[in-house]
C-alpha positions in Angstrom: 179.7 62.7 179.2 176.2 60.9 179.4 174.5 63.3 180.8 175.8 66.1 178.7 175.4 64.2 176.0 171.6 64.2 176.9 171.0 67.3 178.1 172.6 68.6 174.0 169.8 66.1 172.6 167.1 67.7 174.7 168.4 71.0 173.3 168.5 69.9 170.2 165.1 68.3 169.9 163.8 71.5 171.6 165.1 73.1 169.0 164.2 70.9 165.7 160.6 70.5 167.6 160.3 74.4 168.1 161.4 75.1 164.9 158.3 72.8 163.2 155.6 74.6 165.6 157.0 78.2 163.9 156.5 76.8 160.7 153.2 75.5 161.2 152.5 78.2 163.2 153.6 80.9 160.4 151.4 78.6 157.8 148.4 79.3 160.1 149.1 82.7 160.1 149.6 82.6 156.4 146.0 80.8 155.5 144.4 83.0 158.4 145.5 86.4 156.1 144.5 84.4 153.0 141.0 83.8 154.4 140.4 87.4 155.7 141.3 88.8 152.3 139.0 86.5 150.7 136.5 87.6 153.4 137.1 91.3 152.4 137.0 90.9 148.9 133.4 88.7 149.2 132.6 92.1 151.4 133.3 93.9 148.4 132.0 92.0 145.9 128.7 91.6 148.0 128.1 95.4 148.4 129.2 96.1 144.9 126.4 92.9 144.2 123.3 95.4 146.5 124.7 98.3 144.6 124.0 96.6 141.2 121.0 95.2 142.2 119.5 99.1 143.9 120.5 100.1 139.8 119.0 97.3 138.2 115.5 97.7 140.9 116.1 101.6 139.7 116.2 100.8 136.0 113.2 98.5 135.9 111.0 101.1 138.2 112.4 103.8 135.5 111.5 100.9 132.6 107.8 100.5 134.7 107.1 103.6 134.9 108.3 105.1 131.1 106.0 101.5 130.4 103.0 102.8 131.9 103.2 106.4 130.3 103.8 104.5 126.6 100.8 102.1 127.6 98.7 105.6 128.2 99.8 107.5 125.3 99.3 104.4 123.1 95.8 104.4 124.7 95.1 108.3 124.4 96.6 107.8 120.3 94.0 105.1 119.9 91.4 106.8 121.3 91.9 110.0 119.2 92.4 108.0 115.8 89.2 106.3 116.7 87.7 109.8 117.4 89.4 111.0 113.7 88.0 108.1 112.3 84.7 108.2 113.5 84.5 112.2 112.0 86.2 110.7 108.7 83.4 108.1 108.2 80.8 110.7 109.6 82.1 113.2 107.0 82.2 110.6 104.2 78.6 110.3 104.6 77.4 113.5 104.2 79.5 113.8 101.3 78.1 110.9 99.8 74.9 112.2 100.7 75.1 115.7 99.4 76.4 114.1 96.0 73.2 111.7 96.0 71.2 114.9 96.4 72.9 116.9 93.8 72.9 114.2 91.1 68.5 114.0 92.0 68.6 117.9 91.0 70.4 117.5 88.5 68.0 114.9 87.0 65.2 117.0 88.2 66.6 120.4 86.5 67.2 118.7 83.1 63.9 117.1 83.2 62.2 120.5 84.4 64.8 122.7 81.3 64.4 120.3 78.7 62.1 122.5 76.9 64.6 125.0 77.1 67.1 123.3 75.2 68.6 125.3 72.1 66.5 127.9 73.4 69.2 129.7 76.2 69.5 126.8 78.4 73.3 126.0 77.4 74.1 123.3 80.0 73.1 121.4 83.4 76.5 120.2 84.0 77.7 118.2 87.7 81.4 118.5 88.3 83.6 119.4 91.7 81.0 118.5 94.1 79.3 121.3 92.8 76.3 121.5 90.4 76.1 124.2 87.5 73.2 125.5 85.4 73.9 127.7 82.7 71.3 130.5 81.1 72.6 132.8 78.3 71.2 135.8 78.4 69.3 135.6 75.2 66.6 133.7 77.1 66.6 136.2 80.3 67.2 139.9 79.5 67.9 142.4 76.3 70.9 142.7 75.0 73.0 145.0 77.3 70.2 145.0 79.9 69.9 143.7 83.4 66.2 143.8 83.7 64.8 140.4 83.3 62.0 139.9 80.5 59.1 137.4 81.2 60.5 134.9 79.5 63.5 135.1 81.8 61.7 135.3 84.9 59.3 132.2 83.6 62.4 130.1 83.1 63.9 131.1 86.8 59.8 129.8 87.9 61.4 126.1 86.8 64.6 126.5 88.3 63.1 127.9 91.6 60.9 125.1 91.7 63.0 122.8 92.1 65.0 124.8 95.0 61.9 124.7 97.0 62.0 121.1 97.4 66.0 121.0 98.8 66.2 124.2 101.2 69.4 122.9 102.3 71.3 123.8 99.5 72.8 126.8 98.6 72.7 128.9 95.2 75.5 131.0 93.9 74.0 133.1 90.9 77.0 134.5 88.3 77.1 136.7 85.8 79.3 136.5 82.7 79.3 138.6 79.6 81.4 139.0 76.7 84.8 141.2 76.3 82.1 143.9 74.5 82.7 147.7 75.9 79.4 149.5 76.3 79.6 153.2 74.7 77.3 154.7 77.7 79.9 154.6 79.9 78.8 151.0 82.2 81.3 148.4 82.0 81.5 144.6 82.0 81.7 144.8 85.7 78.4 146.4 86.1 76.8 144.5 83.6 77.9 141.2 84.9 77.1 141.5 88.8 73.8 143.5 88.5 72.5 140.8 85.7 73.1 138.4 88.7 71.5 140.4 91.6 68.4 140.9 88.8 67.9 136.9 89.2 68.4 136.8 92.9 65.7 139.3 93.3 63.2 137.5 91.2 63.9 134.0 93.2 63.7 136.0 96.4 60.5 138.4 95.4 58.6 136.3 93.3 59.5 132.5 94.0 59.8 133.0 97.7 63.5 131.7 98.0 65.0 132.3 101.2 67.6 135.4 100.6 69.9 133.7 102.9 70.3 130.8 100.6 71.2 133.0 97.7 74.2 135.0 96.8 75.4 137.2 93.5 78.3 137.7 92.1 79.6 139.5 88.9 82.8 137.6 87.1 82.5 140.2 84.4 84.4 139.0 80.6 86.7 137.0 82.8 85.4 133.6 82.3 84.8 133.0 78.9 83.8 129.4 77.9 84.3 130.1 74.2 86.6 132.1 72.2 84.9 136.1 71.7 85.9 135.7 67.8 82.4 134.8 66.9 78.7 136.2 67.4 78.0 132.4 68.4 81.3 132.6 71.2 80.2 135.8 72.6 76.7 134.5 72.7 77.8 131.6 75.1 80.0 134.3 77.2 76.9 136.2 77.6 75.4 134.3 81.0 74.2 133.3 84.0 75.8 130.4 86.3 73.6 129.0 88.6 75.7 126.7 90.8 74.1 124.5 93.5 76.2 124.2 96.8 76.2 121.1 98.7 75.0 122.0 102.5 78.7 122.3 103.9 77.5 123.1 107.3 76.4 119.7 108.1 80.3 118.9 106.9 82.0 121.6 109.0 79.8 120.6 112.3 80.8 117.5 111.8 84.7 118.1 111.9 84.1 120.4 114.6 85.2 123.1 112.8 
């Protein structure tokens, strides 16, 4: 009975002892799978970490480089507003200089017509960058005639004068004339544009102008500058513009145009 006794506790104890190894041995097993999913999933969260990190390096190379081409278009803008500024300023000035010059004919042309005041000379008149004299043709030709008179050709001798000392500037010469129809057949057309080519001739052939300055044109009784009612309005239609041009060519060269 002793022994058997025994030999049931030895069983037993194998039994209760094997039975706490298998436990321990199963919680083992149970951290080991625990720890080599955590393994896995740092794996994971490591390459999804280098993926994120080739994007960001991807992203800022991209944000580098779009850097660098806003850095050199900023540049290349700056440089071309300083290049449109510098034409600007460049243009401003001759502007401002072919203003000063036309205001000092002016002064000169009123101080040279003065004596032709109430006499033909109607007005010296600045406006639109552009500087206006106007003759009626009582003081240049015969009524209905394009063929300048002396008196005519002495006032053009005061107008030309003046010219000579600016060869810059350009002359447009116009002629105007009432809404009269002539009953040899001509008309206002005629009149008007060879009335101007009769005063570029005489600045050209006798005053020495340079024909390359000077140009004619005929406006006919389009133009009026008082109502044709009157002996007095048709008298003031009846003329010549002489309009002084500032040198535009200096301008256009300077906008590279």
């Amino acid at each position: 009975m002793t022994v058997k006794f025994y030999l049931w506790a030895l069983v037993l104890s194998f039994l209760v002892s094997s039975c706490g190894t298998n436990k321990k041995l199963q919680a083992s097993e149970d951290q080991l799978k625990t720890a080599n999913e955590k393994n896995e999933q740092l794996a994971r969260d490591k390459d999804q970490l280098a993926k994120e990190n080739n994007q960001l390096h991807e992203v800022i190379a991209s944000l580098t480089s779009e850097n660098k081409d806003a850095a050199g278009d900023l540049a290349k803008y700056k440089k071309q507003c300083e290049s449109m500024y510098a034409k600007y300023k460049n243009s401003n000035d001759i502007l401002t200089e072919q203003d000063r010059i036309l205001k000092q004919i002016e002064e000169k042309l009123e101080a040279a017509l003065a004596d032709l005041e109430g006499r033909g000379m109607s007005v010296v008149n600045y406006k639109k960058g552009m500087l206006f004299v106007s003759l009626e043709d009582q003081l240049l030709y015969k009524t209905g005639s394009s063929k300048l008179d002396q008196k005519g050709i002495d006032a053009l001798a005061k107008i030309a004068a003046v010219m000579s000392d600016y060869p810059d500037v350009t002359v447009v010469v116009v002629g105007n004339t009432d809404d009269a129809q002539f009953k040899n057949g001509s008309d206002n057309w005629s009149l008007s544009t060879e009335r101007a080519n009769a005063v570029v001739r005489i600045l050209r052939d006798v005053y020495k102008i340079d024909p390359a300055r000077l140009t004619a044109a005929g406006r006919s009784k389009f133009h009026p500058v008082a109502e044709n009612t009157s002996a007095e309005g048709r008298a003031k239609n009846r003329r010549i513009d002489i309009i002084f041009n500032p040198d535009l060519d200096k301008l256009w060269e300077s906008l590279d145009l």
